[in-house]
VOGU-3710 file (C-alpha; in Angstrom, 3 decimals, decimal comma):
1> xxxxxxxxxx> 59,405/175,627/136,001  62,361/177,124/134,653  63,171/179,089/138,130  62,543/175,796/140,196  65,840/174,065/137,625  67,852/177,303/137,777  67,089/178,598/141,931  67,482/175,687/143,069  68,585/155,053/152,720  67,799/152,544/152,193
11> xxxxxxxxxx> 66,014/152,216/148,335  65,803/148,882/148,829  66,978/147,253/151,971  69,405/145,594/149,580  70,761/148,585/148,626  71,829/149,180/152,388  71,553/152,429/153,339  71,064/154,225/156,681  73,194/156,921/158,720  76,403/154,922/159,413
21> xxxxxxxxxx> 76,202/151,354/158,422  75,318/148,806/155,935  72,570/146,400/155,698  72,486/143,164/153,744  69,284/141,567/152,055  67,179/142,192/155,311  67,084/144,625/157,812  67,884/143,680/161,750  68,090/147,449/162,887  69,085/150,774/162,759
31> xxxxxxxxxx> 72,769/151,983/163,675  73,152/155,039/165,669  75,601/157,294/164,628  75,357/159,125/168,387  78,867/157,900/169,301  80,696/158,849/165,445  80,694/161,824/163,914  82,437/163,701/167,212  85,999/165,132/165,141  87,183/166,020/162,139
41> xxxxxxxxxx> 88,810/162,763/161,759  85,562/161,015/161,856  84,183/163,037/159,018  86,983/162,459/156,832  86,628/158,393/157,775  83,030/158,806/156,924  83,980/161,045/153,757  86,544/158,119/152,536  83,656/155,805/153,235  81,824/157,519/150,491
51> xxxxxxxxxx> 84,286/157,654/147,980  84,987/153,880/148,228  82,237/152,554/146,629  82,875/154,167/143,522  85,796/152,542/142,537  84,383/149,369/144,388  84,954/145,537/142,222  81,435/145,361/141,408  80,747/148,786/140,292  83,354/150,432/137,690
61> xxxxxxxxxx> 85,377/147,101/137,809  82,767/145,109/136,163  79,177/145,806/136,712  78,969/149,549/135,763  81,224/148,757/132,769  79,037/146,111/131,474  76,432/148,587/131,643  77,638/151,693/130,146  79,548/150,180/127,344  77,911/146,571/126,018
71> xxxxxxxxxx> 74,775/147,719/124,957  76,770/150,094/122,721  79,242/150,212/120,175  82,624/149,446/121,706  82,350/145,975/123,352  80,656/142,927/122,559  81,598/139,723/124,477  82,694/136,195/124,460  80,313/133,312/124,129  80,478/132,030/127,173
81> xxxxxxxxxx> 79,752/135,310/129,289  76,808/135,404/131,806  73,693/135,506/130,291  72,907/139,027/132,134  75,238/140,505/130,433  74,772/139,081/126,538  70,994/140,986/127,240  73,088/144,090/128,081  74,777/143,725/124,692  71,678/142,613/122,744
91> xxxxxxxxxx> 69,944/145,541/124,628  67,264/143,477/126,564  67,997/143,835/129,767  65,400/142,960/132,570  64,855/144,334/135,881  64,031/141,192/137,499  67,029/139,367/136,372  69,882/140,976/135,961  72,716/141,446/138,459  74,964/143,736/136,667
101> xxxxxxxxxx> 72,323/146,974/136,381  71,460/145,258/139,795  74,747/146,434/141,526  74,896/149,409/139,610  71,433/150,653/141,180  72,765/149,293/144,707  75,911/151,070/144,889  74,925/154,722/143,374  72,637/154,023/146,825  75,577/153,429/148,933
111> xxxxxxxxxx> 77,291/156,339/147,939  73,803/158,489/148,382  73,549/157,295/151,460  76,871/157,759/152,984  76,464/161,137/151,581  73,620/161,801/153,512  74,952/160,913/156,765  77,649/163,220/155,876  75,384/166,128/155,139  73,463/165,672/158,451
121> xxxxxxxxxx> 76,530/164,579/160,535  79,466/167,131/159,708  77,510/170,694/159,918  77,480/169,760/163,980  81,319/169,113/164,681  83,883/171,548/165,923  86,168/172,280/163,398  87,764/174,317/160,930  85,176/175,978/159,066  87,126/175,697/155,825
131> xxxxxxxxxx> 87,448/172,144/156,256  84,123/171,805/157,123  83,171/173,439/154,295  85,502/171,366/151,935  84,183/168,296/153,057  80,433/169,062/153,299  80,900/170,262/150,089  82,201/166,978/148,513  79,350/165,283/150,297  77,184/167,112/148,276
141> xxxxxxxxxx> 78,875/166,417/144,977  79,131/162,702/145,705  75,203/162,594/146,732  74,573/164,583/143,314  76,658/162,264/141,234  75,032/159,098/142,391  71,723/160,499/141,491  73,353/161,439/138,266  74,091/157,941/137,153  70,981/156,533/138,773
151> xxxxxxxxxx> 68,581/159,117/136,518  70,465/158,344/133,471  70,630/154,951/134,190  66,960/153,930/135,283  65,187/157,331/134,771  62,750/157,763/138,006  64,131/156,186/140,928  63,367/156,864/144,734  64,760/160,415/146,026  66,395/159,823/149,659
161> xxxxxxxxxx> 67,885/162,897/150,605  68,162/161,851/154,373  69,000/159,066/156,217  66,955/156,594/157,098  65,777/157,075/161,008  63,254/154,470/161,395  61,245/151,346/159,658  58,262/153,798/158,314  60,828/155,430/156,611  61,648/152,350/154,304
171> xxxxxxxxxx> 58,982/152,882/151,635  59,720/155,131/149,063  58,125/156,023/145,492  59,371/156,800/142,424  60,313/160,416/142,172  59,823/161,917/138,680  63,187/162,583/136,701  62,558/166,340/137,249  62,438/166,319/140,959  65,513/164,454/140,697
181> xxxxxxxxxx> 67,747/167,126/138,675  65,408/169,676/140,896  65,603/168,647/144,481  69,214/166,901/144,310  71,814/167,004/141,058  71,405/170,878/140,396  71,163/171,951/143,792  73,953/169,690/145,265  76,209/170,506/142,723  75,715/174,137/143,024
191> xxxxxxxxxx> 76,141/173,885/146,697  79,055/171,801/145,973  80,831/174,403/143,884  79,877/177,014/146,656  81,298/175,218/150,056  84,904/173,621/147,868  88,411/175,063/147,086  90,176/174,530/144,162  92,970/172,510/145,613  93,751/168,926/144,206
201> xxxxxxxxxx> 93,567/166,200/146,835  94,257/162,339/145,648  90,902/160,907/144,355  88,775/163,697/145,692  86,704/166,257/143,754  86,893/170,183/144,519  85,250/173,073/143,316  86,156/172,603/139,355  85,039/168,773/139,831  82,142/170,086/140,666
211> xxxxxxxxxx> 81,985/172,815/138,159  82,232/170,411/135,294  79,624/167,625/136,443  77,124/170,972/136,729  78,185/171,433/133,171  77,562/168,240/131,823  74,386/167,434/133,927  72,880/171,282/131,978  73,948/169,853/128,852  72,043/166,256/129,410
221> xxxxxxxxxx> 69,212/168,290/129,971  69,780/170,318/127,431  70,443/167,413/124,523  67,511/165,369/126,270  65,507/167,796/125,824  66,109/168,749/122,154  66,414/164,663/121,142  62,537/164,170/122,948  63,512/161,743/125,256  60,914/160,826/127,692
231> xxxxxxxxxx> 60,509/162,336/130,998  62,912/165,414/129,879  59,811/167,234/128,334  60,027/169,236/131,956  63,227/171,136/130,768  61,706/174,712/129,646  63,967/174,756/126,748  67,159/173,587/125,136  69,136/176,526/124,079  68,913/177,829/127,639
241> xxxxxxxxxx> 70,667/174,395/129,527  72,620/174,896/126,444  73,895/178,299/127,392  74,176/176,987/130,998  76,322/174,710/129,871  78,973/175,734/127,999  79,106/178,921/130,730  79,815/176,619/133,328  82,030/174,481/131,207  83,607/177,660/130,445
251> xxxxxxxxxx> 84,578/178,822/134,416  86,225/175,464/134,827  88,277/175,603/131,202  89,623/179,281/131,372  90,816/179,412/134,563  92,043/175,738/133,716  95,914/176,845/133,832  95,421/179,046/136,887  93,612/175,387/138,776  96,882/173,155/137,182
261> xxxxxxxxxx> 94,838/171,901/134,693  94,891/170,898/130,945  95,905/169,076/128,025  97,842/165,987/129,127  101,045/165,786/126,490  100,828/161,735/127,003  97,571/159,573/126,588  98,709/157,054/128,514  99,689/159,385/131,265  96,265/159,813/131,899
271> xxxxxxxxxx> 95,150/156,588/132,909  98,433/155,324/134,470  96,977/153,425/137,993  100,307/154,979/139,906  101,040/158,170/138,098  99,222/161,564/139,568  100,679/163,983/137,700  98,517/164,327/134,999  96,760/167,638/134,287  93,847/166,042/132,575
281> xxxxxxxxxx> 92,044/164,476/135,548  89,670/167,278/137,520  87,847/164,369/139,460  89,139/160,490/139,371  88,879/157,265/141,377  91,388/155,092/142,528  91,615/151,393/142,654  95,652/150,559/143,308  96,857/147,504/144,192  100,456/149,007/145,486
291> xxxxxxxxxx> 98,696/152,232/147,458  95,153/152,318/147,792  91,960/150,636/147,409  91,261/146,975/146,288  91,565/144,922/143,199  89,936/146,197/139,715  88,992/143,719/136,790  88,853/145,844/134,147  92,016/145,100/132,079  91,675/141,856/133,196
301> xxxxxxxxxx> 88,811/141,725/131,721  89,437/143,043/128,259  93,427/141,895/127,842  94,184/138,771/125,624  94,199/135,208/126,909  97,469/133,539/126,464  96,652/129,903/127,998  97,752/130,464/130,901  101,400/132,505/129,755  101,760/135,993/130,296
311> xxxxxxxxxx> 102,538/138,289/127,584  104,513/141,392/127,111  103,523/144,125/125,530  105,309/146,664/122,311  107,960/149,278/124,142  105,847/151,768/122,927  103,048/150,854/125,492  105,870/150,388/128,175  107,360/147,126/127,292  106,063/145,482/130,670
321> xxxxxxxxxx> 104,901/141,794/130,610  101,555/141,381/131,921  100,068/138,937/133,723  97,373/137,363/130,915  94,260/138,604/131,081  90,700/136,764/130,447  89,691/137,921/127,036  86,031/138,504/128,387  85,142/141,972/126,879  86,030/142,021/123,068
331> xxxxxxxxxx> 86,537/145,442/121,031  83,785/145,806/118,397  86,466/146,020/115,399  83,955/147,666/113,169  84,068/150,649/116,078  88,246/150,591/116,054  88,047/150,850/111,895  86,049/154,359/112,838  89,349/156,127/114,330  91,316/157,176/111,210
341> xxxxxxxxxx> 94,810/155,622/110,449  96,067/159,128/111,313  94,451/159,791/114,788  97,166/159,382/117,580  94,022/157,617/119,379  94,274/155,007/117,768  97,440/153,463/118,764  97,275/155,101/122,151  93,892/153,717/123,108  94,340/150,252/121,466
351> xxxxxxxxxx> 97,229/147,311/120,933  97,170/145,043/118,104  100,520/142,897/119,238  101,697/141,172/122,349  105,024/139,108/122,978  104,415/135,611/124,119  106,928/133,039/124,750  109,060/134,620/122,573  107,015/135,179/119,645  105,300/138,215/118,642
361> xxxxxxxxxx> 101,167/137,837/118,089  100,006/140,449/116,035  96,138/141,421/114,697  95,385/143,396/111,241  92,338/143,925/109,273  90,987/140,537/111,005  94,139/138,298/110,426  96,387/136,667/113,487  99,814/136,822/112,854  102,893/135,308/114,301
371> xxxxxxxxxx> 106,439/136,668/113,775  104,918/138,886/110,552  103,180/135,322/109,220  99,513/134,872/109,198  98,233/132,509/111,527  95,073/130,950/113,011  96,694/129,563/116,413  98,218/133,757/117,131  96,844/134,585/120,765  96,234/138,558/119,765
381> xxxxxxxxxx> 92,874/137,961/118,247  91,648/141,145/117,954  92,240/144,842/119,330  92,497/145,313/122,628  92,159/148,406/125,065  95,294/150,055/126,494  93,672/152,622/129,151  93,532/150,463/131,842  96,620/148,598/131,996  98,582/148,220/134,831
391> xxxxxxxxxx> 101,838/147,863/135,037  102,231/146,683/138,292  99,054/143,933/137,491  99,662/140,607/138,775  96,236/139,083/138,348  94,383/141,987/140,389  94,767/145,066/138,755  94,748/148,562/139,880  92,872/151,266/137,485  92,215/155,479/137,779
401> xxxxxxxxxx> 89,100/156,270/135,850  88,164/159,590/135,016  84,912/160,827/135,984  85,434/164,681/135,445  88,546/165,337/132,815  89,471/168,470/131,023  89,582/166,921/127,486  85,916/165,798/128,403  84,607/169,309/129,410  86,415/170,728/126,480
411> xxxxxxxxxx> 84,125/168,475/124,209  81,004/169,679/126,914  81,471/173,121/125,889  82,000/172,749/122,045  78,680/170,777/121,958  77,192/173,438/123,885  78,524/176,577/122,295  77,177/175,294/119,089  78,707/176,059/115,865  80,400/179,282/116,847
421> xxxxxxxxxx> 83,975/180,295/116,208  84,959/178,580/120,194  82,278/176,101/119,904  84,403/174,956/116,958  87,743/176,340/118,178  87,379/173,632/121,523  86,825/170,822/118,905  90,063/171,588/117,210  91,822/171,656/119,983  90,839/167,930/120,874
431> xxxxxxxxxx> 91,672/167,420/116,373  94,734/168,789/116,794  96,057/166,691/119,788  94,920/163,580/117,904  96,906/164,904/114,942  93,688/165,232/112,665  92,583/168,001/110,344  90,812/170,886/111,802  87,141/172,429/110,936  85,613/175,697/110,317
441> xxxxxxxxxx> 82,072/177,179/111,126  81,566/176,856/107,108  81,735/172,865/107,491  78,554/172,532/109,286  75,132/173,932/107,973  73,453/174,424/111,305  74,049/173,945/115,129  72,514/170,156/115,277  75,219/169,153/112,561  78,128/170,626/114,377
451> xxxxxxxxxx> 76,447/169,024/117,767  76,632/165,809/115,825  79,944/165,916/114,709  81,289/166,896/118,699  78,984/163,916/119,878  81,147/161,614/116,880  84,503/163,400/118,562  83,663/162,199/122,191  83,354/158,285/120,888  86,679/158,514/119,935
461> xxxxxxxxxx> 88,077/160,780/122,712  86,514/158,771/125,639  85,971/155,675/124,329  85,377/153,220/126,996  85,325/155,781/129,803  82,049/155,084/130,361  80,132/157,801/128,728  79,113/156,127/125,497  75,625/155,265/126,402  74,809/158,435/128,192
471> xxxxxxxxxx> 75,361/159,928/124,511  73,465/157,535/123,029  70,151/158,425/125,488  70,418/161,871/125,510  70,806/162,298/122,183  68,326/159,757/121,046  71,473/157,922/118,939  70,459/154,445/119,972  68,565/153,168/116,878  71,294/155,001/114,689
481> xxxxxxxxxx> 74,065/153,459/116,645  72,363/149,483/116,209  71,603/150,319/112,079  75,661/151,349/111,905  77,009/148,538/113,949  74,187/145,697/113,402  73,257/146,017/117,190  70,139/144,403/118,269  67,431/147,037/120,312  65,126/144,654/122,092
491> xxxxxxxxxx> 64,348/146,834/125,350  64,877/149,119/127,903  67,617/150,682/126,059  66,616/153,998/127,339  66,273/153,387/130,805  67,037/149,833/132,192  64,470/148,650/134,752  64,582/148,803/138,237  65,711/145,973/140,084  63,220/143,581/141,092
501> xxxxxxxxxx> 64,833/142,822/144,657  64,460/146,844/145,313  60,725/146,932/144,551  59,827/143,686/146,951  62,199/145,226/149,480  60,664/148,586/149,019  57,074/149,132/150,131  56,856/152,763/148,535  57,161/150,643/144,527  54,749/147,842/145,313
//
């Protein structure tokens, strides 16, 4: 077993995948891709084909947020949200309703699929064998990280690791969550990190992107395994993916300065939609509504409503006004009163004022203020999150979310290394930056303490980045997490179900 994990579409015709095009809720036929796939030029069409439905509206817009960060700690939402998305937050989702884990499932499909036709497509053009190799080899990461959200998301899904040629072809089972880290994520991430350079291309993933995805997919394993969750009991043992992990963590962090990456000496530099030039972000998506790519909802989403009035936020967050937003996401305050008063976090990852008309709204400890005086009619009601701001927003927003970032492999190979002079060492260095105090070996009795306290360290670091919940299931935190924060734990808050529209439209689930 442990040699198979270290040697190494169309699921659902809604989920509309075959070789070159996309289907809707029914098929009417099969696309050739004959006439495509002839240059170089095509494969990088087909390539930024891929890549768009990552950022896409419905996926880390909206959807894939609601799923990664409701049913956890740092959003709840307002009243009057859809009802699929209150079960998200009360953790009860169900497969047969609801549309946000819906579109989540259906894109991560897309983007395996339009991998796929990649993979088959670009080994047969005439071209530059480096650039064939680049882009081949980003095929494979992109095919590896949908499967890597799907698994963590659903647990055993179908494995389509070709494209779709014919009707018989439709039906697919359920692969087991072993075949799925066997027969895709390990292998095309290692093939990956064989075909790519290290170079930095906008909103594309190289070598080190690849590198530190293969580092946090061993350490899933790794914590999965330890924690008990189901379907991980395949893994042959923890402290091995836990070795495998920090050494891969450890090829992309070293060389780090060599690549042009590492700490960031601005927060907000990080996530600014129009701003490349941070050394933090290894692999990123773009949704910019001055350069590239379409609208994104996310600040909308979770900025104050003003009635209507836009507001303008504190210099130190840029002093832009902003167009108002829809106050539909909420901070959990009892998560913001976990950063200390003394992390550097906490005022770069959250505002508690806003300018409107004039006046200045304020939040603290639960009170609205206006102009300094308590107030019940002030329009900041609560925290809200700064990493997605735009600052060219005008009612569409653009966004750059991390999906690979050094910070976040720093924190990949602390937990990893265990409680070991670096293990701790890499911890620090995330302390230090946020201004706290650091830790020694001698504060932690054993390894799963320290693990604990670097698990703790990545709520704050990359909080609302969409990892929260993968934490949560790996490590078996759920029913901790809903005792701390008076979360309810209904069901499926391990793995959400699978959508019913992909089992009637898939033959290979009925």
């Amino acid at each position: 077993m442990k040699n198979r994990i270290l040697g190494i579409v169309c699921m659902g015709l809604a989920a509309g995948l075959l070789s070159g095009c996309s289907l809707d809720e029914k098929a009417y036929g099969f696309m050739s891709t004959e006439n495509f796939y002839q240059t170089a030029d095509d494969a990088l069409s087909g390539l930024m084909y891929a890549y768009a439905a990552i950022p896409s509206y419905k996926n880390f817009s909206a959807s894939y947020m609601f799923a990664t960060t409701c049913p956890t700690e740092e959003f709840t939402l307002k009243s009057d949200a859809a009802t699929t998305q209150h079960d998200l937050d009360r953790n009860q989702q169900d497969g047969l309703t609801n549309t946000e884990t819906k579109d989540c499932f259906l894109i991560a499909y897309l983007v395996i699929g339009r991998a796929n036709a990649l993979i088959e497509n670009i080994p047969n053009i005439t071209m530059d064998a480096n650039l064939r190799n680049q882009m081949l080899g980003e095929a494979y990461f992109l095919r590896a990280y949908g499967y890597f959200n799907l698994v963590r998301l659903f647990g055993s899904v179908p494995l389509r690791l070709e494209t779709l040629k014919d009707y018989e072809a439709v039906g697919a089972p359920l692969a087991s969550i072993e075949d799925i880290y066997t027969k895709s994520i390990i292998p095309d991430l290692q093939m990956a990190e064989s075909l790519m350079d290290t170079q930095k291309r906008r909103g594309r993933v190289n070598r080190v992107g690849a590198q530190g995805l293969l580092a946090d997919a061993y350490l899933f394993l790794a914590s999965a395994r330890e924690s008990g969750l189901e379907g991980y009991e395949f893994v042959p043992s923890a402290d091995e993916f836990y070795t495998l992990a920090r050494d891969k963590a450890r090829e992309v962090l070293w060389p780090a300065e060599d690549n042009g990456y590492g700490f960031d000496d601005s927060y907000a530099n990080i996530f600014d939609a129009e701003n490349e030039s941070s050394r933090e972000l290894i692999f990123y998506t773009i949704s910019s509504i001055t350069t590239v790519g379409e609208k994104n909802l996310l600040s909308t989403l979770t900025t104050p409503y003003c009635n209507e009035q836009s507001f303008v936020l504190p210099a130190r967050y840029g002093g832009y006004s902003c167009y108002y937003g829809w106050e539909h996401v909420w901070v959990e305050t009892e998560f913001y009163d976990t950063f200390a008063d003394n992390d550097e976090r906490k005022e770069a990852f959250f505002c508690t004022e806003i300018t409107v008309g004039g006046k200045v709204h304020s939040w603290k400890d639960g009170q609205k203020y206006i102009d300094g005086v308590p107030d019940e009619n002030g329009l900041c009601k609560r925290p809200f999150v700064t990493k997605y701001i735009d600052s060219n927003a005008d009612g569409d927003t653009g966004n750059r979310h991390p999906v690979v970032r050094y910070s976040e492999i720093l924190l990949t190979f602390a937990e990893a290394a265990g409680n070991t002079a670096e293990g701790v060492e890499a911890l620090n260095m995330i302390r230090r930056r946020a201004g706290l105090d650091e830790y020694s070996t001698g504060d932690f009795a054993d390894n799963k303490e320290f693990r604990k306290a670097v698990v703790r360290e990545r709520t704050w670091e990359l909080c609302y980045e969409f990892y929260r919940l993968y934490d949560l299931r790996r490590t078996k935190g759920m029913e901790e997490m809903a005792r701390q924060y008076g979360k309810t734990l209904v069901k499926n808050y391990y793995f959400y179900e699978i959508p019913q529209d992909e089992i009637d439209y898939n033959p290979g689930l009925n």
